[in-house]
C-alpha positions in Angstrom: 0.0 0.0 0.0 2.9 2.7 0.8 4.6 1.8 -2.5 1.5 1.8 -4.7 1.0 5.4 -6.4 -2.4 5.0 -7.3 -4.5 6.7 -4.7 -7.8 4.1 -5.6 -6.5 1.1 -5.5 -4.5 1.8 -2.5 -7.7 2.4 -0.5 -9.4 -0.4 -2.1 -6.5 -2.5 -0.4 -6.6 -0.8 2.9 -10.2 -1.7 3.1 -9.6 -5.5 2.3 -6.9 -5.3 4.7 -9.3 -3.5 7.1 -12.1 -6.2 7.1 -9.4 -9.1 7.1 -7.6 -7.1 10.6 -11.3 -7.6 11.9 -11.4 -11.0 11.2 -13.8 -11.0 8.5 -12.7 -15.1 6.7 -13.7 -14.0 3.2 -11.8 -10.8 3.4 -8.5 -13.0 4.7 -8.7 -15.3 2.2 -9.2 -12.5 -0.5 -5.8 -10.4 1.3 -4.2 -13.9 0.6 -5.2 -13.9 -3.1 -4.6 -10.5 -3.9 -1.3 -11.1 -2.4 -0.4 -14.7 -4.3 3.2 -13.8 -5.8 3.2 -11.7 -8.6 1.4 -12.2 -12.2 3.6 -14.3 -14.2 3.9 -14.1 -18.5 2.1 -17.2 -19.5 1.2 -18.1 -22.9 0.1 -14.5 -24.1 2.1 -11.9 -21.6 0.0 -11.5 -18.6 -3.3 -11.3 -18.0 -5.5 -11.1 -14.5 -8.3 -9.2 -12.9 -8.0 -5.2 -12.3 -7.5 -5.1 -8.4 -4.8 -3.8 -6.1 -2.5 -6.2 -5.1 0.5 -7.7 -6.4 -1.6 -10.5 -8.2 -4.1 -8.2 -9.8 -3.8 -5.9 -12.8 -3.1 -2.3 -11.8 -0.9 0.5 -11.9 1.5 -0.5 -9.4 2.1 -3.9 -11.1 2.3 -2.2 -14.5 5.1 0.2 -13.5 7.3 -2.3 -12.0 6.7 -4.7 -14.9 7.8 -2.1 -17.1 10.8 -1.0 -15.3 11.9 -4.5 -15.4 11.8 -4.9 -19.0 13.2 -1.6 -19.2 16.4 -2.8 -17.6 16.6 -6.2 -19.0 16.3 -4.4 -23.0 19.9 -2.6 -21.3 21.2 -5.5 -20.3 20.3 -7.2 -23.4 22.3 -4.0 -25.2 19.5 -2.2 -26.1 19.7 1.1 -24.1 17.8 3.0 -26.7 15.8 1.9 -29.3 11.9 2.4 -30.6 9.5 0.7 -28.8 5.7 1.0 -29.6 2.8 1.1 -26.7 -0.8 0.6 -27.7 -4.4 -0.7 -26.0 -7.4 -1.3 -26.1 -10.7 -0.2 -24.2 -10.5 -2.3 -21.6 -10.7 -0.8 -17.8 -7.7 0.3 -16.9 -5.9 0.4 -19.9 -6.0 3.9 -20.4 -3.9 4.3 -17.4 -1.9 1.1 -17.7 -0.7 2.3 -21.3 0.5 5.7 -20.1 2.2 4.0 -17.1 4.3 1.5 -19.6 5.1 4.9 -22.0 6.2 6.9 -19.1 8.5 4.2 -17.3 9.8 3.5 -21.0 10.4 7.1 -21.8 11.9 8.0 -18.6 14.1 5.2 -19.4 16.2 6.8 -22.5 13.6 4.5 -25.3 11.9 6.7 -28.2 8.8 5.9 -26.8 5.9 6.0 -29.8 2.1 5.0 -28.7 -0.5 4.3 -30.8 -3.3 7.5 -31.2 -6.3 5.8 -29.9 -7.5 2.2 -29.1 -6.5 -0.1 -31.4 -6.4 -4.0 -32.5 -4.0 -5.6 -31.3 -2.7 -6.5 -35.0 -1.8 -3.1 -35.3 0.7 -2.7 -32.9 2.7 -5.9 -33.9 2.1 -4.4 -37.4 4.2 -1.4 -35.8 6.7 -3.1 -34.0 8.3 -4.7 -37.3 7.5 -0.9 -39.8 9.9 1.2 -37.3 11.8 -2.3 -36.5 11.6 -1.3 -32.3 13.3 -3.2 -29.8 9.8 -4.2 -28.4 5.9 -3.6 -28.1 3.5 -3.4 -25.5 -0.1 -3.6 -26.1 -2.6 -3.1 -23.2 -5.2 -6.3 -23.4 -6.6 -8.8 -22.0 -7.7 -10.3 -25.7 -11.1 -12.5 -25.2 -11.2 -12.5 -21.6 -14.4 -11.5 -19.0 -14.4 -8.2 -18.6 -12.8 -8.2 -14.8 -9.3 -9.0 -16.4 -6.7 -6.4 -18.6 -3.0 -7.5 -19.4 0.1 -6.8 -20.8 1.4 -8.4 -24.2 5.0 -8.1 -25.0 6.6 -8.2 -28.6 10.2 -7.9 -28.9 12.3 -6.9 -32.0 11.4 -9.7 -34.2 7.5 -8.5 -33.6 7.0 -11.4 -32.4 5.9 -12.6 -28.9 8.4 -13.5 -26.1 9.8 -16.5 -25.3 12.1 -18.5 -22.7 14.2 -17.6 -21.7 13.2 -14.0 -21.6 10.1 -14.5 -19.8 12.1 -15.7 -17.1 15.1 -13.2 -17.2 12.4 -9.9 -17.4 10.6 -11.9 -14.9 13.5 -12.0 -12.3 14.4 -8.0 -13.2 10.4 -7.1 -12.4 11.8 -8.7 -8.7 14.3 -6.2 -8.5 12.8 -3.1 -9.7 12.2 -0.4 -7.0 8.7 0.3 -5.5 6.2 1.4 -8.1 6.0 4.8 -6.3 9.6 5.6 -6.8 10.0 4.5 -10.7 10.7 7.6 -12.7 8.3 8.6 -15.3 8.2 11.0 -18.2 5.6 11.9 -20.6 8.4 12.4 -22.8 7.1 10.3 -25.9 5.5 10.7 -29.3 2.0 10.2 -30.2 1.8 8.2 -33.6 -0.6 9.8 -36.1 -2.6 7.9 -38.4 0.2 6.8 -40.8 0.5 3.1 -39.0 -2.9 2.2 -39.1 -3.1 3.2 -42.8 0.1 1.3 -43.7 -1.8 -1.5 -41.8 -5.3 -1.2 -43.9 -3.1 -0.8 -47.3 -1.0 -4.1 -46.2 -4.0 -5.9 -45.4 -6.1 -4.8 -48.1 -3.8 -6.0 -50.4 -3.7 -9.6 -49.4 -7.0 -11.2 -51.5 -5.6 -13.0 -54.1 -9.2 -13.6 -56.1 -11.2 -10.9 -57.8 -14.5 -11.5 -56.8 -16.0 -9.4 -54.2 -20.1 -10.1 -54.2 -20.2 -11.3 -50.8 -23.0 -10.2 -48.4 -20.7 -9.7 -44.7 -22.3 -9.8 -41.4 -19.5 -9.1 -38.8 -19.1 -8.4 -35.2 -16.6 -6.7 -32.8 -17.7 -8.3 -29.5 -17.5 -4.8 -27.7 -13.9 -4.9 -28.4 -12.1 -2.4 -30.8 -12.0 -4.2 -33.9 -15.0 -3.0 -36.0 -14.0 0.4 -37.4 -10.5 -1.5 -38.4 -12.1 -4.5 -39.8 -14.5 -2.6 -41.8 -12.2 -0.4 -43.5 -9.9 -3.3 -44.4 -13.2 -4.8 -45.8 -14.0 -1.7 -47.6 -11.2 -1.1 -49.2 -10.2 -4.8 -49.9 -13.3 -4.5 -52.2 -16.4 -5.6 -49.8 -18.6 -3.4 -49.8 -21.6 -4.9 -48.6 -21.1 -4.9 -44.5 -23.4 -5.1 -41.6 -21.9 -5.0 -38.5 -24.0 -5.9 -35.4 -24.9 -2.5 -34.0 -25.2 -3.8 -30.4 -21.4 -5.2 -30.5 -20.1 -2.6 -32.2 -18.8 0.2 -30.1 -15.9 -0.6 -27.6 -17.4 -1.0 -24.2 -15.5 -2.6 -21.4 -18.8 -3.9 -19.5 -19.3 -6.5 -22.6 -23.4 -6.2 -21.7 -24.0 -8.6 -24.3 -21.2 -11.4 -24.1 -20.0 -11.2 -20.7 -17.4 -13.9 -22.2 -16.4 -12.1 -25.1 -14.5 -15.3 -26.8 -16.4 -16.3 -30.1 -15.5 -19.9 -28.8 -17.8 -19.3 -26.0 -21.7 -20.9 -26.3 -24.2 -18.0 -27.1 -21.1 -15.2 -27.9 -22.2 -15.1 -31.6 -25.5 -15.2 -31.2 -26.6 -11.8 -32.4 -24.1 -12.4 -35.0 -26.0 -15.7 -36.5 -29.2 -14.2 -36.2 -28.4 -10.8 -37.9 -26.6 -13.3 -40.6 -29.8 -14.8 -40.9 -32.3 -11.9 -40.8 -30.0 -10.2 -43.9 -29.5 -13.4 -46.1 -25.3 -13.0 -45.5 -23.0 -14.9 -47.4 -20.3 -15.6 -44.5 -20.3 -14.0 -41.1 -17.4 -12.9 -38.8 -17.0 -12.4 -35.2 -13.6 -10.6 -33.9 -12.4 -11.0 -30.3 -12.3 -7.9 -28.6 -8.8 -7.3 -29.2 -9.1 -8.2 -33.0 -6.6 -10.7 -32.8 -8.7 -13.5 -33.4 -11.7 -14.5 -35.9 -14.0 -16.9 -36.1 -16.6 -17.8 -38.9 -20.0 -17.9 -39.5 -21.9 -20.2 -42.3 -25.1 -21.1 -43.6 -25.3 -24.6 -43.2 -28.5 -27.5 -44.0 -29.6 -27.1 -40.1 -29.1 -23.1 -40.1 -26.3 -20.3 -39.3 -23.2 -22.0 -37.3 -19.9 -21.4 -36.4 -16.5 -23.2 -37.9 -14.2 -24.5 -35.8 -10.9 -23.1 -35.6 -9.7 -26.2 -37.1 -12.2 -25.8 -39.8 -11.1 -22.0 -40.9 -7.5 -23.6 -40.3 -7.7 -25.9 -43.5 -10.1 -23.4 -45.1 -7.4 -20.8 -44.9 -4.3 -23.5 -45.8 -5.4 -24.4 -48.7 -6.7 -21.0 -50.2 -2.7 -19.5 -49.1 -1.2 -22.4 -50.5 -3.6 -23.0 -53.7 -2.4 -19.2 -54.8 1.4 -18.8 -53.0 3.9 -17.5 -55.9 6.5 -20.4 -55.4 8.9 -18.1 -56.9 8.4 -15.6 -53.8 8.5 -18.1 -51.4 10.9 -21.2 -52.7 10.8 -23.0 -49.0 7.2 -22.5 -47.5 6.4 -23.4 -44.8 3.0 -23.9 -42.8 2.1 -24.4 -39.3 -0.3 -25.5 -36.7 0.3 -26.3 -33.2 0.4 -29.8 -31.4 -3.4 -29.6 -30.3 -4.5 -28.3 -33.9 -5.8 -31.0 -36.6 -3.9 -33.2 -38.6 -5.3 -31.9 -41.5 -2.7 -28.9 -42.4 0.4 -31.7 -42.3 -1.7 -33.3 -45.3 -2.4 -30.1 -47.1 1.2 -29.3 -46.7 2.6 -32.8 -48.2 0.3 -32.3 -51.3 1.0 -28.8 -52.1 4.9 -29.6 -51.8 5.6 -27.8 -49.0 7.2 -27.7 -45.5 4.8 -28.4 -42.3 5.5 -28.1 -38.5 3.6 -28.5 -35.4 4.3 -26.3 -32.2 3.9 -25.8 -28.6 0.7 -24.0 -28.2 0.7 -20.3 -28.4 1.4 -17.9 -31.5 5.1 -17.2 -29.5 6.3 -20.8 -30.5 3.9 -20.6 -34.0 5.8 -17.9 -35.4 9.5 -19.3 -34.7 8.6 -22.7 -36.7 10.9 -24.2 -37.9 14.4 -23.7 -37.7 13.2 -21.6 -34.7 12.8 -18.2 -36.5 9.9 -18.8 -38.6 12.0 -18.7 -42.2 9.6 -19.6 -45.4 6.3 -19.0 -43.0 3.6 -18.1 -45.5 0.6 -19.6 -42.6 0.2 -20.5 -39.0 -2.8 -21.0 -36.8 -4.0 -22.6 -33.6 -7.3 -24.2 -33.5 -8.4 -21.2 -30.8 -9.5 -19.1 -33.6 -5.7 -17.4 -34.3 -4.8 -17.1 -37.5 -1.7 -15.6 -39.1 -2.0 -14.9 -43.1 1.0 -12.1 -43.4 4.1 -13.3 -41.5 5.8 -10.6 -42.9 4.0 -7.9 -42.1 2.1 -9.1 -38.7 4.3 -12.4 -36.8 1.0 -12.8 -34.4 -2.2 -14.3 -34.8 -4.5 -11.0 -36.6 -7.9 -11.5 -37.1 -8.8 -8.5 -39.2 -6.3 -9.9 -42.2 -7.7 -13.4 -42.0 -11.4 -12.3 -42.3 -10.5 -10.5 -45.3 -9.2 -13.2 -46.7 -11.9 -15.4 -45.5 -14.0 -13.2 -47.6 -11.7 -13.5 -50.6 -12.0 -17.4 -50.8 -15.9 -17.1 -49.9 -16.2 -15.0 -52.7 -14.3 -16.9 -55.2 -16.4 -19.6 -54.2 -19.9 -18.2 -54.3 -18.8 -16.8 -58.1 -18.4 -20.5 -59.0 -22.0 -21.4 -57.0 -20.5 -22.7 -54.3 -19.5 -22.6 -50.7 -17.1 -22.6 -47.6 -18.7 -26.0 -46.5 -18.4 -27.0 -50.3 -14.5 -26.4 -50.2 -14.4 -29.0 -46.4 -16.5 -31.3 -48.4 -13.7 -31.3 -51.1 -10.9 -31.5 -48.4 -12.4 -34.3 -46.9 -13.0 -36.5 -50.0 -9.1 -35.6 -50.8 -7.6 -35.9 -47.5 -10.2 -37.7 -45.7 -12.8 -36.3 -42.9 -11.0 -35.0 -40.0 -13.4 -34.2 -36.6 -12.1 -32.4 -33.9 -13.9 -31.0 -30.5 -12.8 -30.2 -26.8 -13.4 -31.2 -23.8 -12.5 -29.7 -20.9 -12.5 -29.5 -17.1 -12.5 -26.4 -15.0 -11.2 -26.6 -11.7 -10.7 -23.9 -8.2 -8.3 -26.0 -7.3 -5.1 -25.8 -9.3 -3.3 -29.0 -7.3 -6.4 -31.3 -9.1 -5.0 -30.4 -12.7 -1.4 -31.8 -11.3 -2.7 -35.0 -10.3 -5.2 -35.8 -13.2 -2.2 -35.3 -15.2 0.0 -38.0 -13.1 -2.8 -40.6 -13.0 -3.3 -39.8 -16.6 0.8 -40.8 -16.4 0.8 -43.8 -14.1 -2.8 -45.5 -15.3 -2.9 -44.5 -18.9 -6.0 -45.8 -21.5 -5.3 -48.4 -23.8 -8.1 -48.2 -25.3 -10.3 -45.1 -26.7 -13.4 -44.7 -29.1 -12.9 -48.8 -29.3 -9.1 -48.3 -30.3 -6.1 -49.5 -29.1 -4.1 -46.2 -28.2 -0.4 -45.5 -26.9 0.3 -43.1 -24.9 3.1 -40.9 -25.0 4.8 -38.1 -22.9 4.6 -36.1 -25.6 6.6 -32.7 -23.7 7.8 -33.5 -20.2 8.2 -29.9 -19.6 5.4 -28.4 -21.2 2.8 -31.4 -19.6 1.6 -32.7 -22.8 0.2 -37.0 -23.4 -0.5 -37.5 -26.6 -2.8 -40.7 -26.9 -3.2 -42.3 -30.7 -4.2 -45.1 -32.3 -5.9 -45.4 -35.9 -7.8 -42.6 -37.4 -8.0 -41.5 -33.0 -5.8 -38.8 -31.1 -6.2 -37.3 -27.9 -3.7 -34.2 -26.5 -4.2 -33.2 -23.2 -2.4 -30.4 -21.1 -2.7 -27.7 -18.9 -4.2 -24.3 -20.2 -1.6 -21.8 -20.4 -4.2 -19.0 -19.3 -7.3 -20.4 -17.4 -7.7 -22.6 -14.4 -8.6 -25.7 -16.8 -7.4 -28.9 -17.9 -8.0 -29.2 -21.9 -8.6 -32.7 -24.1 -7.8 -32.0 -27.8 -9.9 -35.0 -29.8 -9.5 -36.0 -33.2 -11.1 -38.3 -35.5 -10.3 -39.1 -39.1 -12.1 -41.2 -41.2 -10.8 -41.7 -45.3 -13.8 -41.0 -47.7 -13.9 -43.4 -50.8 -15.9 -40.7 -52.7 -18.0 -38.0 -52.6 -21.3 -40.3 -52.6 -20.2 -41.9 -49.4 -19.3 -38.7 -47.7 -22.7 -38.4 -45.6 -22.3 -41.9 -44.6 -18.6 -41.7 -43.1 -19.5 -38.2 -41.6 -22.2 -40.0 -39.2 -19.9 -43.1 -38.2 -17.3 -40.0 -37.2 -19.8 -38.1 -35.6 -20.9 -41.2 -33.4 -17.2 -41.7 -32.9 -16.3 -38.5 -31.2 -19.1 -38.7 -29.6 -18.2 -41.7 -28.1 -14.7 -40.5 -27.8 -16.1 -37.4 -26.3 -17.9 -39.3 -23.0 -15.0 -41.7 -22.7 -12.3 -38.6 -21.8 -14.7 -36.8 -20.1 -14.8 -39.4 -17.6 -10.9 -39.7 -17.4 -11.3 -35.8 -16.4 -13.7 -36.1 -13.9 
């Protein structure tokens, strides 16, 4: 409380620590919460709820991060350098973002922020056009709206790994009180140049020239919708409804208070709008843009893809158009968790494939561990990277354009989205994939399923013999497979859960016998489904 130098949240501790003092048991355990360690970088930077308290989101932990990376980029050699601050309209991150420019700036860095709340594409975009020493966008991405964060990029644009998670880690420890961190408003505010360059890079991307599409799209109360429409625009769509309730940035999220399209009944204004105006495709952006999920007419009605689904969607169209003479080596990705279905894409397009950790930090150094010859990565959470070059994250505003490019080539033709996974199927057989998964309060339960998981392993699932392997000691991933059946389980990286990746593929004969092999698959995850379940319980 001395150190802190926010006035609020230093009487919203004293008051915790007030009714704890007088004994109150759900105030002590809270003081115990709040005071857990520090927030750690996990598989996107960190993330956590906006509270005082060294666990918590807030000023205090914000300058001291800061200062910590400040003096780790010196130790590194980088006592100067550009380095790029943006957010988005999250609570909190107006102040947060100011905090991370002043300790920066104070620091000797040519500080340059973004002018206004913006995707979080945009700042990666900006951390490889002025080629800055690192990036720091204010975001909590798809989370409830209690939680903010802080997302790192260093010179590569690319998100940090170990060891530097560790090493800035271990400087945060050593950085002086929050209250005694110098500060300086000593920085430059970016004009609108870098979210230009961002909308001319993106917009040039389609590689079809059809652009009769009907889009219904949604920003999920985040800060994607003015960015994703003019990409749209000037892409060539012109025909672009968003969903008026979703549309303006509001950090309450009245209308998905889990703002992840992943989430049950987050599109749901989206499908019905998509319905109500006869849309070809429909999109739903998290609220920090980064991510996009899809929307299609189907026999039953309006549904999402999976992430899987847009995965192969988007392989194929990137691969089905690359100009082998730009890019001699290519090379796609998907992580460990992510269908098979990109590694057989890959093989008959000629090209390079590899499968990584989980997380767009280990995505975009695929590989020979920097990424070289990536033309496409994604994770079946809903990230996709089409650009590499330009943007070495996942960036959900350049994947719905591009979304809308194939859409569009297809519907010229009379066809569809689902038409192209009917074709991959028949060529590369059906692959099903769902998740199960447990949440917990009580983090010590995910360490022991995973050792009985270990000790007293299935040999048998869906009615197949499966092996099980320790697939990454360190990173707590089994792998359990047999024929045409794989499970991955593991930790989440960001949530209190314990996560089942299923997969099911089936070879297809022909296009007649499609329907059939579809419901034997079906009945199979299904199956598969219940059976892992129970292993979580």
């Amino acid at each position: 409380m001395a150190d802190d130098p926010d006035p609020d949240t230093k009487l919203e501790l004293q008051k915790v620590v007030a009714a704890a003092m007088g004994g109150d048991p759900a105030a002590i355990d809270e003081v115990a919460d709040r005071m857990a360690g520090t927030l750690e970088f996990g598989t996107a930077g960190l993330r956590g709820p906006v509270r005082a308290g060294s666990n918590g989101m807030n000023r205090a932990v914000v300058i001291r991060t800061t200062a910590g990376l400040a003096s780790w980029l010196k130790a590194q050699g980088r006592t100067s350098g550009i380095v790029v601050v943006g957010r988005d309209a999250r609570r909190g991150s107006e102040a947060f973002f100011a905090d991370a420019a002043g300790v920066l700036a104070a620091a000797g860095f040519d500080v340059r922020v973004l002018p206004r709340p913006l995707p979080t594409p945009v700042l990666a975009f900006a951390v490889r056009k002025f080629g800055a020493v690192a990036g720091i966008q204010i975001t909590a991405s798809h989370n409830p709206p209690a939680d903010n964060g802080y997302k790192l990029y260093l010179d590569s644009g690319a998100q940090i790994v170990p060891p530097a998670d560790r090493e800035i880690e271990a400087a945060v420890t050593t950085s002086p009180p929050a209250v005694s961190v110098p500060r300086s408003d000593n920085w430059t505010t970016l004009g609108d140049d870098v979210p230009r360059a961002y909308l001319d890079r993106v917009s040039s991307l389609p590689h079809g020239t059809a652009r009769e599409l009907r889009v219904v799209a949604t920003a999920l109360h985040g800060v994607g919708a003015g960015t994703l429409a003019l990409a749209l625009n000037q892409a060539g769509f012109v025909d672009v409804r968003m969903v008026s309730e979703q549309a303006q940035p509001d950090p309450d999220f009245p209308t998905a208070p889990f703002p992840n399209p992943e989430e049950p009944g987050a599109t749901d204004l989206l499908l019905a709008k998509a319905a109500e105006v006869d849309a070809d495709v429909a999109i739903a952006l998290d609220p920090d843009a980064d991510r996009c999920a899809v929307g299609v007419r189907g026999p039953e009605g309006w549904r999402m893809l999976l992430g899987d689904e847009t995965g192969a969607l988007l392989g194929v169209h990137t691969l089905s158009t690359l100009d082998r003479m730009m890019h001699p080596d290519a090379l796609v990705a998907n992580t460990i968790v992510s269908s098979s279905l990109l590694a057989s894409i890959a093989s008959a397009h000629g090209v390079r494939y590899d499968a990584t950790l989980t997380g767009f930090k280990w995505l975009m150094r695929a590989g020979d561990g920097n990424g070289t010859g990536l033309v496409y990565a994604y994770e079946e959470a809903l990230g996709h990277c089409v650009d590499p070059d330009s943007v070495r994250d996942k960036d959900g505003i350049s994947a719905a354009v591009l979304v809308c490019d194939l859409a569009a080539t297809l519907r010229a033709s009379g066809r569809t989205l689902l038409d192209a996974l009917d074709d991959l199927a028949v060529t590369h057989g059906l692959h099903l994939t769902r998740q199960v998964s447990l949440r917990v309060t009580d983090l010590a339960r995910i360490a022991k399923l995973m050792s009985d998981l270990r000790v007293d392993p299935p040999s048998e699932l869906a009615g197949v013999a499966v092996t099980c392997e320790d697939l990454l000691p360190s990173a707590d991933v089994l792998r359990f497979s047999g024929e045409g059946v794989r499970v991955i389980v593991r930790p989440s990286g960001t949530e209190p859960k314990i996560k089942a990746y299923l997969e099911i593929v089936e070879p297809v004969p022909d296009r007649s016998s499609l329907a059939g092999v579809r419901a034997r698959a079906l009945g199979s995850l299904d199956a598969l489904a219940d059976e892992v379940a129970g292993l979580l319980r």
